[in-house]
C-alpha positions as CSV (number, residue, x, y, z in Angstrom):
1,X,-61.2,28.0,5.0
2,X,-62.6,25.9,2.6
3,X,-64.6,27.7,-0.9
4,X,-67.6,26.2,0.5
5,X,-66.9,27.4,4.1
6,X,-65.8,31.1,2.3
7,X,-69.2,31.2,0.0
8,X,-71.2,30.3,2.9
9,X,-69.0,33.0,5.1
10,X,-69.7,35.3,2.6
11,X,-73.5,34.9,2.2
12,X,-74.3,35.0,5.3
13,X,-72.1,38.5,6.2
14,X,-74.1,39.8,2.5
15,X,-77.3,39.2,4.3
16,X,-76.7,41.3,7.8
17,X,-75.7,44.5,6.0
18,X,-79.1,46.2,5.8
19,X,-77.7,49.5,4.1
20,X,-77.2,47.5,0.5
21,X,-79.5,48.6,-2.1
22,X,-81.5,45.9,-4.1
23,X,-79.9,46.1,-6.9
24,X,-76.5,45.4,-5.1
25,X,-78.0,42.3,-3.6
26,X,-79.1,41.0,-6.6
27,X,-75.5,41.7,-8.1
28,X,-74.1,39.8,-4.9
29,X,-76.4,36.8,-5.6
30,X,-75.7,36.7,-8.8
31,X,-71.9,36.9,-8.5
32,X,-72.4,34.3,-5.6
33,X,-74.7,32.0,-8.1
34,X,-71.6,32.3,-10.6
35,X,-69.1,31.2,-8.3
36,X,-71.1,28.2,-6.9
37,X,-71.5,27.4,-10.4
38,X,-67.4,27.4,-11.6
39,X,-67.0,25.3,-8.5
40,X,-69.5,22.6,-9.7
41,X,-67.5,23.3,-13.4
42,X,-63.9,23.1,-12.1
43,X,-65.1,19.8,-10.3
44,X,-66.2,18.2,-13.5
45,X,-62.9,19.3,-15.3
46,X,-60.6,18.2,-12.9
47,X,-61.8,14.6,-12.6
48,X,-62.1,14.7,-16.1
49,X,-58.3,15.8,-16.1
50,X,-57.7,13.3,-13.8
51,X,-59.2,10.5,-16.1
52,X,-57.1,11.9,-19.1
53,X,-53.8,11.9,-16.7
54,X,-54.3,7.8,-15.7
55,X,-55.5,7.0,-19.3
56,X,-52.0,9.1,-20.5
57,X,-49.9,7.3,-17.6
58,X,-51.1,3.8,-18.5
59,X,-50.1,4.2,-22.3
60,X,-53.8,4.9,-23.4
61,X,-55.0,7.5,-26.0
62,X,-57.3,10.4,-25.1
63,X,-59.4,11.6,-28.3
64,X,-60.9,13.7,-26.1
65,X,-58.0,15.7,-24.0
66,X,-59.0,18.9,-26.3
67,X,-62.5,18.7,-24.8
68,X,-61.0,18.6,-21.3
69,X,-59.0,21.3,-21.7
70,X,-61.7,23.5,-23.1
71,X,-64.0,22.6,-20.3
72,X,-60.7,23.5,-18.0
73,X,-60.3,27.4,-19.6
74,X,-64.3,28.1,-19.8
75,X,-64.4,27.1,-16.0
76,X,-61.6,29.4,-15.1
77,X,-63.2,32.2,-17.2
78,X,-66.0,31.4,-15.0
79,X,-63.8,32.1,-12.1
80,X,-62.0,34.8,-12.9
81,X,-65.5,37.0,-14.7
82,X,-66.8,36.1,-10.8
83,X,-63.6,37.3,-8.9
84,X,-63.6,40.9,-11.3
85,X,-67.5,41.4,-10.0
86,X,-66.5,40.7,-6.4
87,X,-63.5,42.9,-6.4
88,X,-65.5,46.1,-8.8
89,X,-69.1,46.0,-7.6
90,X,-69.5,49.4,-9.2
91,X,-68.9,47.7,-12.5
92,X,-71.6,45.1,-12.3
93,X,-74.1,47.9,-10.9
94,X,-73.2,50.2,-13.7
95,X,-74.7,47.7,-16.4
């Protein structure tokens, strides 16, 4: 299954459980809105990745290849903050 296919999967099986309080709705949106969101980031850094890989392959310099590699750990923070809230639900409730 695809991440799009899962977050879509998982949206819709969210939305037929009708004995979820509003709070934990809003927590699963949220955590839903983050994940869509470190997909979109961890799309941007891996073509940027990729453009620092052919520029390193034909010989060329990357000033930048710090920058990439930021935007490459802060996506996967992303990520992982996301998959803690989907796996402890109490936690994100509790705040």
């Amino acid at each position: 299954m695809s991440a799009a296919g899962f977050l879509a999967y998982s949206g819709l099986a969210m939305s037929r459980n009708q004995s979820r309080t509003a709070v934990a709705i809003a927590t699963e949106r949220d955590v839903l809105t983050e994940l869509f969101a470190a997909r979109r980031q961890l799309g941007w850094a891996g073509s940027n990745l990729n453009q620092v890989a052919k520029a390193l392959n034909t010989g060329g310099e990357v000033p930048h290849l710090a920058k990439v590699i930021a935007d490459i750990q802060r996506a996967a923070k992303s990520v992982q903050v996301a998959a803690d809230r989907v796996a402890n639900p109490q936690v994100g409730e509790a705040a």
